[in-house]
C-alpha positions as CSV (number, residue, x, y, z in Angstrom):
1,X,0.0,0.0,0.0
2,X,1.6,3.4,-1.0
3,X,2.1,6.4,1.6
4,X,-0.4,8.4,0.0
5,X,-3.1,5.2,0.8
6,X,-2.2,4.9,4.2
7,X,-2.6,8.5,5.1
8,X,-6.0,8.3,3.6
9,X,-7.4,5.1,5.7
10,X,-5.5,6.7,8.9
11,X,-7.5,10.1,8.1
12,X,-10.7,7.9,7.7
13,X,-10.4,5.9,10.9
14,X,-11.9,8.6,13.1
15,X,-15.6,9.3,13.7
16,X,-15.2,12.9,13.9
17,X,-13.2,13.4,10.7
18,X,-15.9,11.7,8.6
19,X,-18.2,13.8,10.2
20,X,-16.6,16.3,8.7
21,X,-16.3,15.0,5.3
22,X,-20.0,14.1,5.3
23,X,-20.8,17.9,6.4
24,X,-18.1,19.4,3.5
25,X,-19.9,16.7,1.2
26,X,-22.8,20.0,1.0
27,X,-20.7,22.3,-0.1
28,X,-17.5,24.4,0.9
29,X,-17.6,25.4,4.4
30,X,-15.4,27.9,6.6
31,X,-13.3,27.0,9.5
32,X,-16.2,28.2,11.9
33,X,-18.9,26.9,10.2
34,X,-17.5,23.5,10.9
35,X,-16.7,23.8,14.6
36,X,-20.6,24.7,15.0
37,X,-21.0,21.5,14.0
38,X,-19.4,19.5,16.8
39,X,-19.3,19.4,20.1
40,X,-15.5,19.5,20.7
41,X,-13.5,22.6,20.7
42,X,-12.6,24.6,17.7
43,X,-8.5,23.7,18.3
44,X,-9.9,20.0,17.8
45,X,-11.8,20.3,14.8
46,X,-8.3,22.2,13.6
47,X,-6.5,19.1,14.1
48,X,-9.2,17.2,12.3
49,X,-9.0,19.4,9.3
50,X,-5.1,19.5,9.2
51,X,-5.2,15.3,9.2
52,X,-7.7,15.9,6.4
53,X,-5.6,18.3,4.8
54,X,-2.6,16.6,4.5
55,X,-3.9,12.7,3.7
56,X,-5.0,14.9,0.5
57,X,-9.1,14.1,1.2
58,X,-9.4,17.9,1.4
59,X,-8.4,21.6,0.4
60,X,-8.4,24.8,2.2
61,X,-8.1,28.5,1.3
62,X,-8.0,31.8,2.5
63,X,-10.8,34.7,1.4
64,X,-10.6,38.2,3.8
65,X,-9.7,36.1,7.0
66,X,-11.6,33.0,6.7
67,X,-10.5,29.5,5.9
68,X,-12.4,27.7,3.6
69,X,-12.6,23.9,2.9
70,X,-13.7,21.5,0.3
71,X,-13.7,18.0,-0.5
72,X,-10.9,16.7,-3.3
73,X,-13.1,14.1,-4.9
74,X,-10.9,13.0,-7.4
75,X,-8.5,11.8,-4.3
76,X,-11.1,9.0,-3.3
77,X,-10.7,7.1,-6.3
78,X,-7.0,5.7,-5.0
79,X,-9.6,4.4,-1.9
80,X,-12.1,2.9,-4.3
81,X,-9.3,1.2,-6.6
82,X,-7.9,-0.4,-3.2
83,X,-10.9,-1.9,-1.9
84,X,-12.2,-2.7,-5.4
85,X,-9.0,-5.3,-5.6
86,X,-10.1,-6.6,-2.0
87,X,-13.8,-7.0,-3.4
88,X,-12.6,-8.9,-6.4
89,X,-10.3,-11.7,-3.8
């Protein structure tokens, strides 16, 4: 399994951070917008977004002050591929 893969299943093996990625599956959201959303502290949901962020599952960017996130689609097709082979055994 490459690097890239294992970041990806890491990133996916917490409740909170597909939370998230259901939530950003809506639409881009803001840093804030997301944090409403849970019931941890904003420095949390930070730490979930970084994990995101860097396994590639999402983007971020800045507009007047606010960070805003998205979903990289495309990257999920690396997680399909993998458990299509599994499927196939």
């Amino acid at each position: 399994m490459s690097d890239t893969l294992d970041k990806k299943f890491k990133a996916l093996a917490d409740k909170n951070r597909l939370k998230i990625l259901l939530y950003l599956k809506r639409g881009n959201k803001t840093a804030g917008k997301i944090a409403k959303q849970f019931s941890v502290s904003a420095p949390t949901i930070s730490y979930h977004l970084s994990i995101l962020e860097n396994s590639g599952l999402i983007f971020s960017w800045r507009v007047k002050g606010y960070i805003y996130y998205s979903i990289k689609f495309s990257e999920f097709d690396e997680i399909i591929d993998w458990l299509k082979t599994i499927h196939k055994i």
